[in-house]
N, C-alpha and C positions, 0 to 999 in steps of 0.2 A: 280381325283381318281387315287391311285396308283395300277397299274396295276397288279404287282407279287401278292402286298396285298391280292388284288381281287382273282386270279387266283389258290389263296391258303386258299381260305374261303369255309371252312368246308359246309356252307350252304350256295348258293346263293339267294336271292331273283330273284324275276321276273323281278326287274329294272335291276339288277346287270346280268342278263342273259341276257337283251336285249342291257346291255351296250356293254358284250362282240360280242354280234350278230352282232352289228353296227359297228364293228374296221372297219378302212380303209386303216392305217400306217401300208405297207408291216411287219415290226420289230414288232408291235404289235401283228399281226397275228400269226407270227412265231412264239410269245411266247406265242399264248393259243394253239399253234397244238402243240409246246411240251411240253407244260404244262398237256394236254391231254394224249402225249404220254408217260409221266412222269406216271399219275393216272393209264391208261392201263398196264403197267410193276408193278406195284403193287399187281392190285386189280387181274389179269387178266394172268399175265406171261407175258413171249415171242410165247408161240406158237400162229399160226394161225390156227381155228378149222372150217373145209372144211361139206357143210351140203349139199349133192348131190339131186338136186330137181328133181321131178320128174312130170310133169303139165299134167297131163292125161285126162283130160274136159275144152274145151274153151266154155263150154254152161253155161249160165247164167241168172238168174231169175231174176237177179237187173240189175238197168237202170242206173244207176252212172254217173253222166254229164262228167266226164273226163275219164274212162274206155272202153277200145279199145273192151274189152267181153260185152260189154252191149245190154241187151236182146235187143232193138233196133238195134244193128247194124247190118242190113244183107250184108254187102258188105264179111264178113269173113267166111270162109270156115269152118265150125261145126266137131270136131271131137272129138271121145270118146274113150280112151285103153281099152282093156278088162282087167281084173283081170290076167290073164296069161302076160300080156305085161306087166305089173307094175311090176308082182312079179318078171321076167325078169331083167329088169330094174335096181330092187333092186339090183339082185346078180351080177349084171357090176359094182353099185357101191362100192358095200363090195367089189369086186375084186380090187379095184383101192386103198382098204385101209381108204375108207371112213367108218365113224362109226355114222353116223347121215342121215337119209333118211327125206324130205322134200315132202310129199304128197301133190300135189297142183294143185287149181282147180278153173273153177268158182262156184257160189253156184245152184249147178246139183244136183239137189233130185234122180234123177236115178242113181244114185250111192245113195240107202239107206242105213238105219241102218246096216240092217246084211251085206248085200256087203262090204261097209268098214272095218267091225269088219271082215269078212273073209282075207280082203287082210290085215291087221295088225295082224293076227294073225298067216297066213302062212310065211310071210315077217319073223317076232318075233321069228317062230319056227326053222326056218333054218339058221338065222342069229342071231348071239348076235352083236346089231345093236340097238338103236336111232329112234324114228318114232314121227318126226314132220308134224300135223296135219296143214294143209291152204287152209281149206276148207269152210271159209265165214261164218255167222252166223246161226247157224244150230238147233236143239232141244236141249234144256236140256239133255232129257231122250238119246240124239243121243250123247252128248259128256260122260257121263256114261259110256255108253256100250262101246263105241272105248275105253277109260281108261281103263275098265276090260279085252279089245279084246291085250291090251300091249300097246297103242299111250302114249308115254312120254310125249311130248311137243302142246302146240298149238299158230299157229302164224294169231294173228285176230289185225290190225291194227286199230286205232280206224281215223286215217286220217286225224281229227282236232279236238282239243277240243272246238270249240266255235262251241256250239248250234246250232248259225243260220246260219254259215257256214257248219256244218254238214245236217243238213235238206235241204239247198240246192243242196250240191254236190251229194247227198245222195237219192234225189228224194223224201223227205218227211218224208226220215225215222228218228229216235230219236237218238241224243247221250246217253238216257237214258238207252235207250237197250241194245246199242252197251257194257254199261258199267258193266249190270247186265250181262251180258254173259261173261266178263272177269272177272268180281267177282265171279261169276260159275265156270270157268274154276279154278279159281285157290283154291277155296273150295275143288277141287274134285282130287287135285292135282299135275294139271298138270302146268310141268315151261311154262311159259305163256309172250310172246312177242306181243308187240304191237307196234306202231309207225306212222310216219304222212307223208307228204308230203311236200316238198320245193318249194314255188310260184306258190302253185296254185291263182287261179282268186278271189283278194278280201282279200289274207291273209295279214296280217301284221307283224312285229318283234314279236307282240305283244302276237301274235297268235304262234309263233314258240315255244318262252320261255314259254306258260300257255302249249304246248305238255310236252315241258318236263318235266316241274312240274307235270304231267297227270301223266306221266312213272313212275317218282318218288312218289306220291301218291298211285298209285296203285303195286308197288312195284316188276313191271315186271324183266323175266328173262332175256329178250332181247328188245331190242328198235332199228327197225328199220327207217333208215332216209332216204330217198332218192328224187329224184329231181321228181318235176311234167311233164311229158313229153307229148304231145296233141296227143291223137290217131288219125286220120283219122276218119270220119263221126260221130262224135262226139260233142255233142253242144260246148265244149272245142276246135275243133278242129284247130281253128286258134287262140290263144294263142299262147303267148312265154312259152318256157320251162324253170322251173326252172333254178334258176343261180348255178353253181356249186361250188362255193364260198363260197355263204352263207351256202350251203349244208352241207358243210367241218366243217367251222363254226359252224352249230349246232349240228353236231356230234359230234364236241370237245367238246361246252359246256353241250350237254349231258353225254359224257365221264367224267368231271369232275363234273356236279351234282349228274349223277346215278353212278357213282366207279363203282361197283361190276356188271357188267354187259357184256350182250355178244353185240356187235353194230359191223352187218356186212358193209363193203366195197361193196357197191351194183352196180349190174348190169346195173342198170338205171345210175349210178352215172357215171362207168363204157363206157357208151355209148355217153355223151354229152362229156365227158372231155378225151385225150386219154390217158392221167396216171391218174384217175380217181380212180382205185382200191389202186394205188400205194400210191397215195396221203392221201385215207382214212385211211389208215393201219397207214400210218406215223403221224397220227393226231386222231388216237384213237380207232378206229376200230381192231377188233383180229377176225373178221370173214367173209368168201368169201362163198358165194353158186353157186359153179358151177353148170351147165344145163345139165343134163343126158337125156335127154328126148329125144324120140330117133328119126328116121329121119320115116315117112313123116311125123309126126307131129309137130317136131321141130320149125318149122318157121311160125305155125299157131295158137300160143299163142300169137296174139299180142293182149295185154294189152296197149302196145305203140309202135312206130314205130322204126326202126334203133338198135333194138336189138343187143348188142356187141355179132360176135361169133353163131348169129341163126344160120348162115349155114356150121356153121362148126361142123363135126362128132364130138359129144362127146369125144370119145380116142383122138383126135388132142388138141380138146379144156380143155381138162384136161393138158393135157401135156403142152402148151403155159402157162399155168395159175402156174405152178409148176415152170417153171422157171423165173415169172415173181416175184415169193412169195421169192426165194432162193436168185435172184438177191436184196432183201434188206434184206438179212443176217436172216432174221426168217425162223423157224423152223415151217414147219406142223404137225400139233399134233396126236397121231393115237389112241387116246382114243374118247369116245363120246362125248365128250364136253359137260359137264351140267352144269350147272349154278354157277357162281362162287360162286354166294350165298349159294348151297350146297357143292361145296365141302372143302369152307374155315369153317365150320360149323365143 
């Protein structure tokens, strides 16, 4: 199989995704991350667009075998922002020049309807500002009302596309849901990201390539990728953590099946490998979510263990991250970053 050939085929199939998933030969590799990073300067620019998170609930109603929030785990320390701490929150990150806010949480019913529609709406009012919802799968009638309260985006990861790998990691619950809630989401019009995990327990090449075909089926605005890491008290718990490799890997190959797309440099990815973010940027990535969230709650969103950066104050760890992005010659972008899908339209 000739590799450029491949590497410039408008459409891949699933084989042709798993062929690329499987390289080995260093020179191989380096020609799908810049082949990647070819497709991202295209469809995507130069700049790098910064989405300031904000994780204000580690309480969680789901039991997810690999998930450090899971309503089983009581080893972790329970903590809730009020509405005045978020909206807070907010105005550190507009101050810093960010224009994309990331609400993010486990799925905590006390933070109802109108609480959220109130904190998107004060946020909305005082900011011309971005408001990315990750808030787990919630009501119909609840993603509506946040739409009309101003939430732009919503980021619901679907985590695998195979069925019985989802029902297991999942506790029971359905791909089928997961699926009618991103076709709701994006009926209702919101840009809508989703994405999967790298090595978790049981997955395959196989399983990598039908995510991203998932991405590009359902025609998301953002596809995030990042590695499986084993949280503490966890039926996962003693697993190996995703490989960072294959991770890279299938961010390129999703960079070059989905083109037009936002695929952030993640955190997780960030914390197994120590150029990590550097690496994803260079191989297809255009987006980094720095951690605004503020201290004493900081370091008690563990979804996973070894967190790059939990314990550093936000203002430090913005400013590390600023010159980690300039040292490879890109630019941070100071618009909202929306979908490329819209603004090449």
């Amino acid at each position: 199989m000739n590799l450029d050939e491949l590497l410039h085929n408008e459409n891949l199939s699933r084989d042709e995704i798993v062929y690329l998933l499987n390289l080995e030969r260093r020179e191989e590799i380096s020609q799908l991350f810049q082949r990647a990073d070819e497709v991202r300067k295209k469809f995507c620019g130069d700049e790098i667009h910064l989405r300031g998170v904000i994780e204000f609930s580690n309480y969680c109603s789901c039991n997810c075998l690999y998930c450090g929030l899971r309503e089983d785990n009581f080893s972790i320390e329970r903590f809730r922002m009020t509405a005045d701490e978020i909206i807070g929150t907010a105005k550190l990150i507009y101050s810093h020049g960010i224009r994309t806010i990331v609400l993010q949480s486990g799925e905590d019913t006390i933070y109802d309807t109108d609480l959220i529609s109130f904190i998107i709406y004060s946020i909305k009012k005082e900011f011309d500002i971005a408001i990315t919802l990750s808030l787990g799968q919630r009501g119909f009638q609840e993603y509506q009302s946040w739409k009309y309260a101003g939430a732009d985006r919503y980021l619901l990861k679907h985590e695998t596309a195979n069925e019985k790998l989802y029902e297991k990691y999942r506790d029971n619950l359905k791909l089928a849901d997961r699926l009618n809630h991103l076709r709701y989401l994006k009926k209702l019009g919101y840009q809508v990201g989703s994405g999967n995990m790298i090595g978790m327990p049981l997955q395959t090449v196989e399983d990598i390539a039908d995510d991203i075909l998932f991405c590009k089926e359902l025609d998301v605005d953002m596809a995030a990728i990042c590695p499986f890491i084993p949280a503490p008290f966890t039926p996962y718990q003693n697993r190996k953590h995703g490989d960072a490799l294959l991770t890279l890997k299938s961010m390129a190959a999703a960079r070059i099946v989905l083109k037009d797309v936002h695929i952030p440099a993640t955190t997780a990815l960030d914390s197994i490998e120590e150029d990590g973010r550097e690496q994803g940027l260079k191989g297809g990535a255009n987006v980094i979510m720095p951690n605004f969230t503020p201290m004493p709650y900081r370091g008690k969103y563990t979804i996973y263990p070894g967190k790059r950066g939990i314990h550093d104050e936000p203002k430090a760890a913005f400013a590390s991250l600023q010159k980690r992005v300039e040292a490879l010659g890109r630019k941070i972008s100071v618009s909202k970053g929306d979908s490329p899908k819209l603004t090449s339209e």
